[in-house]
C-alpha positions in Angstrom: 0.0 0.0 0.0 1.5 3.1 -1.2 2.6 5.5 2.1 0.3 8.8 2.6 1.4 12.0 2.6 0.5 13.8 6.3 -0.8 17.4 5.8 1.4 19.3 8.1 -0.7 20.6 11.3 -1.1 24.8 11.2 1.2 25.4 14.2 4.4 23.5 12.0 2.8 25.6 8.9 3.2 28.7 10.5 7.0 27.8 11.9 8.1 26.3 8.4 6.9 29.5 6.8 8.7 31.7 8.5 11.9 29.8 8.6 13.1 31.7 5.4 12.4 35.5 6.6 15.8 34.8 8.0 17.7 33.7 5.5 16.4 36.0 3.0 14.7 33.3 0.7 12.6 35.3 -0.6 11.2 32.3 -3.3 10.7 30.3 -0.2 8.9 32.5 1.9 6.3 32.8 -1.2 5.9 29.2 -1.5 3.8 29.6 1.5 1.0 31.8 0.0 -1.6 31.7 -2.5 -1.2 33.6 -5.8 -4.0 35.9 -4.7 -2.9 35.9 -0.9 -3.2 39.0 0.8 -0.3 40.6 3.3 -2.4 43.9 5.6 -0.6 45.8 6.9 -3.4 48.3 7.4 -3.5 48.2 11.2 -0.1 49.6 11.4 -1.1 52.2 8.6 1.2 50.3 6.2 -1.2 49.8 3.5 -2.4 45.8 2.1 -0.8 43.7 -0.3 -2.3 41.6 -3.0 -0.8 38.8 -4.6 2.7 36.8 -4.5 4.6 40.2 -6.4 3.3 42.7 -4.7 3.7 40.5 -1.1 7.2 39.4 -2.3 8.0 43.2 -3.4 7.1 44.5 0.8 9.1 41.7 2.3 12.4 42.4 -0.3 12.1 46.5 0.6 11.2 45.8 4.3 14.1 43.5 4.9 16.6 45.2 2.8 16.5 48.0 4.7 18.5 46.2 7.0 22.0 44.5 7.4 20.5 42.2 10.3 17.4 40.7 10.5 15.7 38.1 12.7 12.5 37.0 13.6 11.5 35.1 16.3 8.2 33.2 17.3 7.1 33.7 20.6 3.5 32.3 20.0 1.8 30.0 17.8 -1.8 29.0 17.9 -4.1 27.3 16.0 -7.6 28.9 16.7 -9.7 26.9 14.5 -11.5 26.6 11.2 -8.0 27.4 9.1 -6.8 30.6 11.6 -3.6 31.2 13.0 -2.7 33.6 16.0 1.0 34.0 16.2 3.2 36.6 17.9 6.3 37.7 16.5 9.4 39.8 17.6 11.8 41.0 15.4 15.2 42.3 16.0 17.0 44.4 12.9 20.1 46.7 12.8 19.2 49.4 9.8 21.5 49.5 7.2 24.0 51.2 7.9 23.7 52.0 11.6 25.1 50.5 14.5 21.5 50.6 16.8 19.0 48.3 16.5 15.4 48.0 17.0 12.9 45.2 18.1 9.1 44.9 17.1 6.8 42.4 19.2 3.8 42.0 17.0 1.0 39.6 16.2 -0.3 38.0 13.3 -3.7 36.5 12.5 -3.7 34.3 9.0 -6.2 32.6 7.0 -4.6 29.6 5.4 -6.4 27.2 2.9 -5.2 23.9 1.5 -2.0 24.9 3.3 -1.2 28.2 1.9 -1.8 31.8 3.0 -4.9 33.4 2.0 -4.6 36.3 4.1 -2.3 37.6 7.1 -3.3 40.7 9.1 -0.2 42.1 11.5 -1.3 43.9 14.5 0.9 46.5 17.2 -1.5 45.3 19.6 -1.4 41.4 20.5 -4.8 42.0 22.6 -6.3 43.2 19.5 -4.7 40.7 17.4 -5.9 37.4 19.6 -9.8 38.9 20.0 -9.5 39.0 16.1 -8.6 35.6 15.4 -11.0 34.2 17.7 -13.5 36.3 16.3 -12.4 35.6 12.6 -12.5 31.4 13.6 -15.9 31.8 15.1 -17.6 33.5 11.9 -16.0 30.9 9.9 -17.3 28.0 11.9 -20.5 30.0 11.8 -20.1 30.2 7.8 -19.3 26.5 7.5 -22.4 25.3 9.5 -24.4 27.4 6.8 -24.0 25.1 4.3 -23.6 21.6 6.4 -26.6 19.4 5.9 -29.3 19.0 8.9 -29.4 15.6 9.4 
């Protein structure tokens, strides 16, 4: 009997996709999202992203602008029904400077059929974690719409 593939579990999705924002792979990183995948950046008044180019084009200006970068998970949840809450911190040195800064953020993504759909950052983690429950929660709500009643 031939051996079957196991779909990776969300929480190793989330880690394997953001192995290569630390190595710079930038055609890795976009193996993790959808053609039309979306990257907001809205709550941090950084404008949204549609599709792999224009996603691809924020994460080659937004980590060129520095000779070090890392990010680190610090939280990774699987809230249900294809949402991920994740909190982030980043450490950079600008280009060109000897400071650097660090950024704790969190993330709430949509992922389907193992891909990235869409990934909203947050400043706020609070905000961020009532938002993924309350994004899981409508889709459970959604997917019961069009279960049959038995």
């Amino acid at each position: 009997m031939p051996e079957e593939v196991a779909t990776p579990d969300l929480v190793e999705l989330v880690r394997r996709s953001t192995e290569p924002f630390n190595n710079r792979d930038y055609d890795a990183m976009m193996r993790f999202w959808r053609p039309d995948g979306t990257w907001d950046l809205s709550p941090l008044g950084l404008g949204v992203y549609e599709g792999r180019a224009a996603v691809r084009g924020f994460f080659e200006d937004w980590i060129g602008a520095y000779d070090d970068f890392e990010i680190g998970l610090e939280e990774i949840r699987d809230v249900g029904n294809g949402v991920a809450f994740v909190v982030l911190a980043q450490t950079a040195r600008p280009a060109g400077s000897v400071g650097s800064l660090q950024l704790r953020y969190a993330s709430v993504a949509i992922w389907r059929d193992g891909l990235i759909e869409h990934c909203t950052q947050y400043s706020d983690i609070d905000e961020a974690r009532a938002a993924a429950e309350q994004l899981a929660k409508e889709r459970r709500e959604n997917s019961d719409l069009f279960r049959p009643s038995r």
